[in-house]
C-alpha positions as CSV (number, residue, x, y, z in Angstrom):
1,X,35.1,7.9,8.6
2,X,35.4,8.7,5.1
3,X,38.5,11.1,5.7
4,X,38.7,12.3,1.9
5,X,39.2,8.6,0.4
6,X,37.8,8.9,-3.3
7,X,37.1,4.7,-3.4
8,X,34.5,2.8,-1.3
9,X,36.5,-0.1,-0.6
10,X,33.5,-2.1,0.6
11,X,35.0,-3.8,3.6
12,X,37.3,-5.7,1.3
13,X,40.7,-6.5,0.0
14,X,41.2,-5.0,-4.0
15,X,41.5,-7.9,-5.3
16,X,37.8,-9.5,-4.0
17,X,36.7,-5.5,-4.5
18,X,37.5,-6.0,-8.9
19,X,36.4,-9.7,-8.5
20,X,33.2,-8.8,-7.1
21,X,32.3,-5.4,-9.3
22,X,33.2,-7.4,-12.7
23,X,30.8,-9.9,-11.4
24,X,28.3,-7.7,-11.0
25,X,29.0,-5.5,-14.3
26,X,28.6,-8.8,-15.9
27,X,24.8,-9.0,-14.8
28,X,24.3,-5.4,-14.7
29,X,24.8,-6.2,-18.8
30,X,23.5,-9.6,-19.2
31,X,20.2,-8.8,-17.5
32,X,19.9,-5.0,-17.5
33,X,19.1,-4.7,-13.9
34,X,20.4,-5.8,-10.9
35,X,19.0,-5.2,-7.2
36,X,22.5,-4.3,-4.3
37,X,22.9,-2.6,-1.6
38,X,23.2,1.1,-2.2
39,X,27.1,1.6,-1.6
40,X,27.8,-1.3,-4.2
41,X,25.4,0.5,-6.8
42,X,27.3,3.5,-6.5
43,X,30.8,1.8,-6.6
44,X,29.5,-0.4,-9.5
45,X,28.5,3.2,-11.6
46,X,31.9,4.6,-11.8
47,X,33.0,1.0,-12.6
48,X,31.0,0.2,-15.8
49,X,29.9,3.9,-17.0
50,X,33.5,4.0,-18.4
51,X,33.1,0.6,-19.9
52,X,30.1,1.5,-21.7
53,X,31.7,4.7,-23.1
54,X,34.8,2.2,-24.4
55,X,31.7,0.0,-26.0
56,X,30.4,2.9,-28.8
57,X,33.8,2.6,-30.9
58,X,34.1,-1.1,-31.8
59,X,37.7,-2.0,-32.2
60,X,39.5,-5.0,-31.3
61,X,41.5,-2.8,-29.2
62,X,38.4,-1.6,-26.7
63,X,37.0,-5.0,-27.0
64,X,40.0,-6.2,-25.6
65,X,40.2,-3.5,-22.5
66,X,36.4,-4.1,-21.9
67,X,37.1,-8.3,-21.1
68,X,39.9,-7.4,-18.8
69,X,37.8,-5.8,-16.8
70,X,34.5,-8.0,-17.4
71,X,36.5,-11.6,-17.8
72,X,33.3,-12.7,-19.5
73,X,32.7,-13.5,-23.2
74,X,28.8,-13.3,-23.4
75,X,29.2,-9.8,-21.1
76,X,31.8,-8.3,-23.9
77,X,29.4,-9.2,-27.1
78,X,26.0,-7.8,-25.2
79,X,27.9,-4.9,-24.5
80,X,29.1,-4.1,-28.0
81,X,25.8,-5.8,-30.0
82,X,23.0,-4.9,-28.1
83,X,24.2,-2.0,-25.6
84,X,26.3,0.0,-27.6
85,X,24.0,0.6,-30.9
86,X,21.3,1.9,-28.1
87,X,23.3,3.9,-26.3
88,X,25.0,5.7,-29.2
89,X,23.4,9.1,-28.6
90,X,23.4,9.1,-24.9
91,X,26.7,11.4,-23.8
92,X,26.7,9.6,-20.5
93,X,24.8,9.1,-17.6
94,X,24.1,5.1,-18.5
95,X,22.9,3.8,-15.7
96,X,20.2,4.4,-13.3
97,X,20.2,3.7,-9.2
98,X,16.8,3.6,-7.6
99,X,16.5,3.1,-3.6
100,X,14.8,0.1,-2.6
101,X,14.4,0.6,0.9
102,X,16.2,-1.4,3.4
103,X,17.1,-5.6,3.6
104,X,15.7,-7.6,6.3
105,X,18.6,-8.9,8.0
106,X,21.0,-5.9,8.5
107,X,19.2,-3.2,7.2
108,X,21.3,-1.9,4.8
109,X,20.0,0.5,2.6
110,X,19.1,-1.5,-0.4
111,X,18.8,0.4,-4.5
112,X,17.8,-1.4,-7.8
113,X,20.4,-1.0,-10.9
114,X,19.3,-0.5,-14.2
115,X,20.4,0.4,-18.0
116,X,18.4,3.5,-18.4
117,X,17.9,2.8,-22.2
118,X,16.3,-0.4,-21.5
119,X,13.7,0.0,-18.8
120,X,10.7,0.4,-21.2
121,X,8.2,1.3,-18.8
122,X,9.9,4.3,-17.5
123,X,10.7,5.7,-20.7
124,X,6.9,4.6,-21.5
125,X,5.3,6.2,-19.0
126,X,5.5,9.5,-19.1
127,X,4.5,9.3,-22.7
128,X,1.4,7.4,-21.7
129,X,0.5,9.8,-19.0
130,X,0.9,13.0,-21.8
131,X,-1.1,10.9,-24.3
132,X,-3.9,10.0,-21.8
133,X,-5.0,13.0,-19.5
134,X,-6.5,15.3,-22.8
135,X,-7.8,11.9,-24.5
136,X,-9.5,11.2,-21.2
137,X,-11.1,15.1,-20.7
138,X,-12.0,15.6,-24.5
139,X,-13.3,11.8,-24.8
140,X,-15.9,11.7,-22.9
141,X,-17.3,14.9,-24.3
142,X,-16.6,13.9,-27.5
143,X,-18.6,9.8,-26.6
144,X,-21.7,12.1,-24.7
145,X,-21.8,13.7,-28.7
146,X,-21.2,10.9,-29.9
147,X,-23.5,8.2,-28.8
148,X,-26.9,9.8,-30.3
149,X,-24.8,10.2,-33.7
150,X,-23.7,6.4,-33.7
151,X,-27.2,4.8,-32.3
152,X,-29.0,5.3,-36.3
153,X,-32.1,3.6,-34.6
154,X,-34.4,6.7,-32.9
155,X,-36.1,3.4,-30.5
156,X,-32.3,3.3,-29.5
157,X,-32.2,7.1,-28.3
158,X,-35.4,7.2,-26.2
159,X,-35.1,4.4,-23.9
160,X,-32.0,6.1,-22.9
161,X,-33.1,9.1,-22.2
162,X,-36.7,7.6,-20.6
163,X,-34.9,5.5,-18.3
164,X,-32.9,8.0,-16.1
165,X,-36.1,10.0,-15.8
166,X,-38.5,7.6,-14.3
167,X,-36.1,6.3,-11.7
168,X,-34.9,9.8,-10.5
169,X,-38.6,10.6,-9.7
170,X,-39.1,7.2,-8.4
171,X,-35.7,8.0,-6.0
172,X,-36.9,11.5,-5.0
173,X,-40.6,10.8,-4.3
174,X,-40.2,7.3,-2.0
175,X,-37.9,9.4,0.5
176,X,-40.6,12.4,0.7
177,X,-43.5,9.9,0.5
178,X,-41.9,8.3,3.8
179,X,-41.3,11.6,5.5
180,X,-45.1,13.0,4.5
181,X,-46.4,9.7,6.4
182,X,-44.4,9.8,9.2
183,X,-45.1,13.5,9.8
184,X,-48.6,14.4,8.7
185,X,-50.2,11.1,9.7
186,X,-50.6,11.4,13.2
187,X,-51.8,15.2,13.2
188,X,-54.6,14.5,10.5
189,X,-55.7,11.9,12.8
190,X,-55.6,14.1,16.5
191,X,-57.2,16.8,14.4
192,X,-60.2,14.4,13.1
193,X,-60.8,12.8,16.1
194,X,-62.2,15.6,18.0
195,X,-64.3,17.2,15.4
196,X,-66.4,13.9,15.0
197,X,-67.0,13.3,18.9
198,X,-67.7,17.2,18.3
199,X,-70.3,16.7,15.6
């Protein structure tokens, strides 16, 4: 039990606990997204959110606090080139966690890390979705207008409009041609027989 401890220690010993979340800070920056189980995602937020922070003033001073935590020379120049200039404007909340159900093995719950700033196709979609349910309604009126306006040729116009009026008669008269037959044919018949044998 938890017993009011403020640090996940993971199951390890603090030095392997700061050896593995630099590690994984490292990657979390080199490749913008990492996939963990969901305790390290959490431990590895209040780990680099702080580090990101350090990254919008660029001084040799939080440069140099940023590598003692990351030990890694391509980590520290992402973070301040490429990171920091997006992040500028955001007042926190860098990073997000999304679950990613459970892992095979142990089942241990499993969540996908991510820069928030860099996932294009969430920040894309939502825009997308906006952009494309009135284009999609006022489209299609607007294409139904528009497609006797764009056909100039009048030879154009009437085999559209000819076409879907000779096959919905054609549809609508074989089903009640099949159920006249099937139903009148064998009273006309009875009905004829007796009155020539009558005759």
């Amino acid at each position: 039990m938890r017993h009011n401890r403020s640090i996940n220690h993971l199951g390890r010993q603090s030095g392997h606990r700061k050896a593995m979340l630099s590690n994984m800070a490292s990657s979390l920056i080199l490749s913008k997204q990492i996939e963990t189980t969901l305790a390290k995602a959490k431990a590895l937020r209040s780990y680099v959110e702080p580090l990101i922070t350090k990254s919008k003033e660029d001084t040799t001073h939080n440069r140099r606090t940023v590598f003692s935590y990351l030990k890694q020379k391509e980590a520290v120049s992402e973070l301040f080139r490429v990171v920091a200039p997006k992040i500028a404007d955001r007042p926190g909340g860098y990073t997000r966690i999304v679950k990613n159900g459970f892992r095979e093995g142990d089942g241990a719950d499993m969540a996908i890390m991510e820069l928030v700033d860099f996932n294009e196709s969430a920040a894309a979609t939502p825009a997308a979705a906006a952009a494309k349910k009135p284009a999609t309604r006022r489209s299609r009126a607007k294409k139904a207008e528009a497609a006797p306006v764009e056909g100039a040729a009048e030879g154009a116009e009437a085999p559209a409009k000819k076409a879907p009026a000779k096959k919905a008669p054609a549809k609508s008269a074989a089903p009640k041609a099949s159920g006249k037959v099937s139903t009148k044919a064998a009273p006309a018949k009875k009905v004829q027989a007796p009155r020539k044998t009558g005759n």
